[in-house]
N, C-alpha and C positions, 0 to 999 in steps of 0.2 A: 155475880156476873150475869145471873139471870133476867137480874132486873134493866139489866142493858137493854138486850132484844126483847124485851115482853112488852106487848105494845100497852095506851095509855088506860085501855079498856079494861087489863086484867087487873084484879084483884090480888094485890101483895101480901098473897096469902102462903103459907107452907102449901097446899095441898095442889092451890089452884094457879102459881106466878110458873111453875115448871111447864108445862105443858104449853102455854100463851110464847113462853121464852123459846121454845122450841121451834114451832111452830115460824114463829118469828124468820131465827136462823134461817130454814130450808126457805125460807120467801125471798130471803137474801141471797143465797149463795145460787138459784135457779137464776136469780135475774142479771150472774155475770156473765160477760161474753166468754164462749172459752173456743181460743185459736187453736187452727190445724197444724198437725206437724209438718205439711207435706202442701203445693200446691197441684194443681193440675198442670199437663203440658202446656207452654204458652203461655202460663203464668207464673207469676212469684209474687212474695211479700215484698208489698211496695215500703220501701223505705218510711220507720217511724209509724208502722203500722203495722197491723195484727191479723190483719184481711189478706188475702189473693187476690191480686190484680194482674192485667193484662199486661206482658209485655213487652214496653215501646217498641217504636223503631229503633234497628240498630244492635238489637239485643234477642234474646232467645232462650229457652227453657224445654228442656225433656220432662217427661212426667215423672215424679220422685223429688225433681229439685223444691229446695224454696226461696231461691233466688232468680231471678233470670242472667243470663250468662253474656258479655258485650262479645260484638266479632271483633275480630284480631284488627292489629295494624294493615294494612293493606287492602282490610274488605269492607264492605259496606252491605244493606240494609232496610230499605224502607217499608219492611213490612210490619206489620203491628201482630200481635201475639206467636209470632214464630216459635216451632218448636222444635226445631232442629238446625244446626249451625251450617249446613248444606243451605239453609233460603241465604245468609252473606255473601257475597259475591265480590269475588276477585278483581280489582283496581286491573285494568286490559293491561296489554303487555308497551313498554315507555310511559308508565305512568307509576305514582308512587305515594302509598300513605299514611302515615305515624299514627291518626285518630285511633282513638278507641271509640268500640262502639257509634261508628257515623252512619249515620242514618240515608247517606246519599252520597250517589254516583259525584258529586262535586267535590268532595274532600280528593280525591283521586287528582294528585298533581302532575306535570308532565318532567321526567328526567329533563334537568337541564341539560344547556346547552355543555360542550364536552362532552358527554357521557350518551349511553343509550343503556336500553332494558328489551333484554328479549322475552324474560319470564314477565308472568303475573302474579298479582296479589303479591308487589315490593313494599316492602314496611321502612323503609325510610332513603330518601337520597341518597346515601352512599353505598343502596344495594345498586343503583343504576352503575354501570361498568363504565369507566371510563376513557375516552380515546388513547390509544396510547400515545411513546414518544414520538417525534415527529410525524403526530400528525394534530389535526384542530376538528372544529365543529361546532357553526353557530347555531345550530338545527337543536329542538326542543321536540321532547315528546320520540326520539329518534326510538326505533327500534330493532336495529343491526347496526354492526358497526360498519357497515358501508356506506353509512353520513359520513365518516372520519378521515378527512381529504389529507394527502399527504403533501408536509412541505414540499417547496417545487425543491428542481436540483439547482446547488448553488446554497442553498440554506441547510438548516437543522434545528432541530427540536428538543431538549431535555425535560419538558412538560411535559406531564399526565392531564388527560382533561382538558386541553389547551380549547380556549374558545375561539377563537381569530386567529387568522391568519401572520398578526401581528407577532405573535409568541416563535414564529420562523427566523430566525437569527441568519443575517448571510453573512457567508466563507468571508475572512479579509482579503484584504488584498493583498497576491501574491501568490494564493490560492484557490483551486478551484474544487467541486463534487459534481459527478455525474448522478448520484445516487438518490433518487427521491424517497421523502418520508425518512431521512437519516436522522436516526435521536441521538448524535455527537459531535462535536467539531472533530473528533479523531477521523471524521468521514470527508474533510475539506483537505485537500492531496496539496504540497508543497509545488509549485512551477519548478517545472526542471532547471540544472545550473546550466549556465547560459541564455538564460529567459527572463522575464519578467512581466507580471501585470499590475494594473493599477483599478483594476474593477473591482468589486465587494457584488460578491455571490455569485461567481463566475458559474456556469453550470458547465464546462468542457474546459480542455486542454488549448484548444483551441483557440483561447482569450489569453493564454500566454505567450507574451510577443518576443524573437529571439533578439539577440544584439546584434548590431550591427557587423559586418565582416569588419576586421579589422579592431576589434573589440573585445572580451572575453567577458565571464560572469564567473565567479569559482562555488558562490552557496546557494542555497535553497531556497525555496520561497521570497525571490525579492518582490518588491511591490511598485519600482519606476526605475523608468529609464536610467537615473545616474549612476545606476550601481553597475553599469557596465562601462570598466575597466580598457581603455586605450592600451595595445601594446606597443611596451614599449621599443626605442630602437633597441635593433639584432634580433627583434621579433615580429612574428606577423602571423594573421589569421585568414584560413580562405573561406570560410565559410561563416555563415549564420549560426548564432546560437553557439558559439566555443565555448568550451569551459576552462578553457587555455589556450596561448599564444606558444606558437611552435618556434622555437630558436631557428634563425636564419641558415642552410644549411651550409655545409662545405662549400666553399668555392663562389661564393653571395656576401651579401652587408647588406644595412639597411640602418637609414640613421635619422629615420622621422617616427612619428610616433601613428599609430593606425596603420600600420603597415599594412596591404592586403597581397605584396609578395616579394621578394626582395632583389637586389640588383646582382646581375652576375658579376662577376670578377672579371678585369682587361684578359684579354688572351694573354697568357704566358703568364701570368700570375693564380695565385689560389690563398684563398683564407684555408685555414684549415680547419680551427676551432667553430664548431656553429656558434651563433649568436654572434657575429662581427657586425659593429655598430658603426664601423667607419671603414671609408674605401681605402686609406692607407691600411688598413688590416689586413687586405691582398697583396702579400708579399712575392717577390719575382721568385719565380721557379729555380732553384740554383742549377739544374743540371737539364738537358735538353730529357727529348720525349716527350712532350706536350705535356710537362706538369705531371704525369704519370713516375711510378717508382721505379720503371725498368723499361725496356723496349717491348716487354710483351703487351704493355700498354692494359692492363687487367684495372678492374675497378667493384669494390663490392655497392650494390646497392641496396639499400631500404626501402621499402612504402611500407607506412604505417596508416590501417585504415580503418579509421576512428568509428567505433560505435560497432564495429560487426566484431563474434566472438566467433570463431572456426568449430568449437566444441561444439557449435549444437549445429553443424553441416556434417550431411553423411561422409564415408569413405571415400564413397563413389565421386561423391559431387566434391570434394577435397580436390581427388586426381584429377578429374577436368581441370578442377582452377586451376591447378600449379602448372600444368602444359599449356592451357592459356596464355598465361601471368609471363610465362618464360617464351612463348612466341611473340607476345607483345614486346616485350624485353628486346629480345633480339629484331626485330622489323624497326624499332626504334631506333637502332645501334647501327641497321644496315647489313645487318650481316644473318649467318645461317642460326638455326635455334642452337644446335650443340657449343655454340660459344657461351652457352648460357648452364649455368650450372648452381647446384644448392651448396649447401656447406660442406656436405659429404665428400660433393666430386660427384655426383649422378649429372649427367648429362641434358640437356633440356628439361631443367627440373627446378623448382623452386623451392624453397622450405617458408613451412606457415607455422606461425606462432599460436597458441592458445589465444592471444591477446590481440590477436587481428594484426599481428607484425609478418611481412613477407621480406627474406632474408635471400640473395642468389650473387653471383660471380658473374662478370665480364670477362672473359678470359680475354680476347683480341678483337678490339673495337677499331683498331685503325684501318682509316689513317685518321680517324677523330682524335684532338685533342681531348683533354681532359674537360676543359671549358666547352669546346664543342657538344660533349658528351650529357652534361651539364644543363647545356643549354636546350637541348632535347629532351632529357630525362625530368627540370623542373618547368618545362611548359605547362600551362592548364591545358594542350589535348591529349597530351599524354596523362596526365592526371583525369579528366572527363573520359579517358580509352580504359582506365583500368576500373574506375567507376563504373563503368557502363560491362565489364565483362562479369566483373563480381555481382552487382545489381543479375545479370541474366542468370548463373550460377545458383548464389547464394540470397544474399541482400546486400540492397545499397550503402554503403559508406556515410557514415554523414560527410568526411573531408577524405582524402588523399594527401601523405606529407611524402617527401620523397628527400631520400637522402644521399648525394653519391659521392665514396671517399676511392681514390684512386689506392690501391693496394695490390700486393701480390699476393695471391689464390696459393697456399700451401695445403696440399690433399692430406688427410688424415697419416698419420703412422699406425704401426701396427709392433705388437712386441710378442713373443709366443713365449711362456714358460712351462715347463714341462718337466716333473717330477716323477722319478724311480718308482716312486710308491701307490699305492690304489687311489691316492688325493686326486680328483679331477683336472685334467686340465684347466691350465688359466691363463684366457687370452684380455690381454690387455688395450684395447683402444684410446688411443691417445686425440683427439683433434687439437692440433696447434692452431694457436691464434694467428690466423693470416695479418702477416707484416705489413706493413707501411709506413716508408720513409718519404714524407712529400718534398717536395723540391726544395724547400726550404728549409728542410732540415729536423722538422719539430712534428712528433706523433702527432695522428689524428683522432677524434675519436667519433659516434657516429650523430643522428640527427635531435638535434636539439636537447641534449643531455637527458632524452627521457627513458634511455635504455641501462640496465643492471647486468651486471657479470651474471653469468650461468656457471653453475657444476654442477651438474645433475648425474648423479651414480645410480646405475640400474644392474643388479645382480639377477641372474637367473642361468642357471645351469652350469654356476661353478663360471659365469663371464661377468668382469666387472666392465663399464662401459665408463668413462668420463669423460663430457662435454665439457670442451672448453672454449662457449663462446665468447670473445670480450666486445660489449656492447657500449659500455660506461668512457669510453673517455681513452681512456691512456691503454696503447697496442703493446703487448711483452713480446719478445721476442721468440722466439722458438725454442730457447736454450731451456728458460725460464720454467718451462712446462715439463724439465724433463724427471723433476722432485716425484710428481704422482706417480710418474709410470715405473720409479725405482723402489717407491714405497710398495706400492700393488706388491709388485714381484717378489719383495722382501717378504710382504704378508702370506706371498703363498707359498715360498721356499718354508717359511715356521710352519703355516699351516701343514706342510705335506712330511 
């Protein structure tokens, strides 16, 4: 192998080819390049090479390294031998960039449109935050999201990111939102029953038009005019926007269709049943008294006034209305308030329903017929007089129905049972259903079938109470009612 390296000079001798071969060798092995482990800061081994070089733009190196090092997604670069990752610089805030290693502020794109970026140095499009639901944004580059316009009201949005305005879906029709920037249809409100529109993206309440009087509407969200419903005859509507037709009351008919009030009854006749469709339905009175059950000429009546609920009116403001209610009552009738009475027997006094029903007795209205009575009680001033007292009180009515059925006023019973032993007293209150025999012969019942039987038992302190209003239809007699108040007593004879 000596004779490899020994150059052509030496002599291939034992003594003298060793030393030339030697020699050789170290002449070879001085003249290879030999690479550093490590470059200087700022440099690295340039790729496919054995040298330190200077590190591009874009890119960077500490002293130790032997590579240069690229800056992140989002930063950039244009220095040449950097030695610290501090020279890269952060893409400004709305702007965004995936390169590696970019040598310049132009790889820095702008968040698109939807979206915005408040930080800096974002590493790719989907760090830009995007607008949310119902709202859009054509704006690039944004940097808060107070670019991100909200749908108007009337519309809604279930897009993220949304770019246009176009991505605003408006309410059908039928419906409307006041709500801007709503990200749901759950946010487009149903037109009330009795209403209707026919606009798409309604922004208010406003744009829902009532039906006509004489009309009704029963569902939700309709969207035109046809869906309101003519009443039919034996019925009628007085007001805008009904979501029902009131049966024609006592002592009226009505036999067209849109009725907006109905005709009274000839003197000396009375319907009895609401809802009579034909004027032969007012039958002659069989027995004198002006159509009335008795000589005392008594009459219960109703208003029913639609839309107001009494429970959310104070105590205080309760007792005005019903002295009110029961003055007006009586000035109507011609005569003093004490003819006016609640179902109790309280004297110029009225009873209010939960449900916005006002319930009171005519004791002696003569020398008014029944009709006469009638004819004063369904007038629209007396109906715009009880409107306008409630409205000063409480709140307005959307309607007034008024209902008047000639009957005799029977004042509560009372029954006392009283036991030997430590058992409580137990007093029994009975209210009987005030009678009515009309002239013709055949129970009455009250306005427009829209009233339910009552039995409402209220116990406290050892006293059972039972209300026995009949509202529905068909009057029992007095006899009828004498079952409860025998039972009570039985229960509290066992009980005691």
């Amino acid at each position: 192998w000596l004779k490899l390296f020994a150059p052509a000079s030496c002599v291939p001798t034992q003594d003298s080819i060793a030393p030339c071969a030697m020699a050789r060798l170290v002449a070879l092995l001085v003249s290879l390049p030999v690479a550093s482990a490590t470059c200087a800061a700022g440099r690295g081994f340039a790729p496919d090479t054995t040298t330190c070089g200077e590190c591009p733009e874009g890119t960077w190196s500490s002293a130790g390294d032997d590579q240069c090092r690229p800056c992140r997604p989002g930063t950039w670069s244009d220095r040449r031998g950097a030695s610290s990752e501090s020279t890269c610089q952060r893409c400004p805030q709305g702007t965004w960039s995936s390169q590696i290693a970019s040598p310049a502020a132009e790889s820095c794109s702008p968040c698109p449109a939807g979206t915005w970026g408040a930080g800096d140095g974002l590493g790719a499009p989907g760090a830009c935050t995007a607008c949310a639901e119902g709202t859009w944004s054509a704006e690039t580059g944004a940097t808060s999201p107070e670019v991100c316009q909200s749908c108007p009201a009337g519309t809604w949005s279930s897009v993220r990111g949304a770019q246009s305005a176009g991505t605003c879906i408006e309410c059908s029709p039928g419906t409307w939102s006041a709500v801007t920037g709503a990200p749901s249809q759950s946010t487009c409100a149903p037109c009330s029953r009795g209403t209707w529109s026919s606009a798409s993206g309604a922004g208010s309440e406003e744009t829902c038009t009532a039906c006509e009087i004489g009309t009704y509407q029963p569902a939700l969200g309709q969207a035109n005019q046809s869906v309101c419903i003519r009443c039919a005859p034996g019925n009628y509507s007085l007001a805008e926007g009904a979501e029902t037709c009131g049966f024609c009351p006592p002592g009226t008919w009505s036999d067209g269709f849109a009725a907006m009030s109905c005709q009274l009854c000839p003197e000396g006749t009375w319907s009895v049943r609401p809802g009579a469709l034909r004027k032969d339905q007012c039958t002659r009175c069989a027995t004198g008294g002006g159509c009335f059950a008795s000589a005392a000429r008594s009459a219960e009546v109703v208003l029913e006034l639609q839309g107001l609920e009494f429970a959310a009116v104070t105590a205080e403001r309760l007792r005005e209305l019903r002295a009110a209610l029961a003055q007006e009552l009586a000035s109507v009738a011609g005569a003093a308030t004490d003819i006016v009475v609640d179902p109790l027997g309280r004297s110029a006094m009225v009873a209010l329903d939960a449900d916005g029903r006002v319930r009171a007795f005519l004791l002696d209205v003569a020398p008014l017929t029944a009709n006469g009575l009638a004819a004063r009680l369904y007038a629209a001033e007396f109906r715009q007089a009880v409107a306008n007292i409630t409205a000063r009180i409480a709140t307005p009515p959307r309607a007034v129905y008024v209902s008047v059925v000639p009957k005799i006023f029977v004042p509560p019973t009372t029954m006392r049972t009283t036991s030997s032993t430590a058992a409580p007293t137990t007093t029994t209150t009975v209210m009987t259903a005030s009678t009515h025999e009309s002239s013709a012969g055949t129970t009455s019942r009250t306005n427009a079938g829209r009233h339910h039987d009552k039995a409402q038992t209220t116990t406290s302190s050892g006293e059972y109470i039972i209300d026995y209003t009949l509202t529905s239809g068909v009057d029992l007699p007095a006899t009828s009612l004498m079952w409860p108040a025998m039972l009570l007593a039985g229960v509290a004879l066992a009980v005691a």
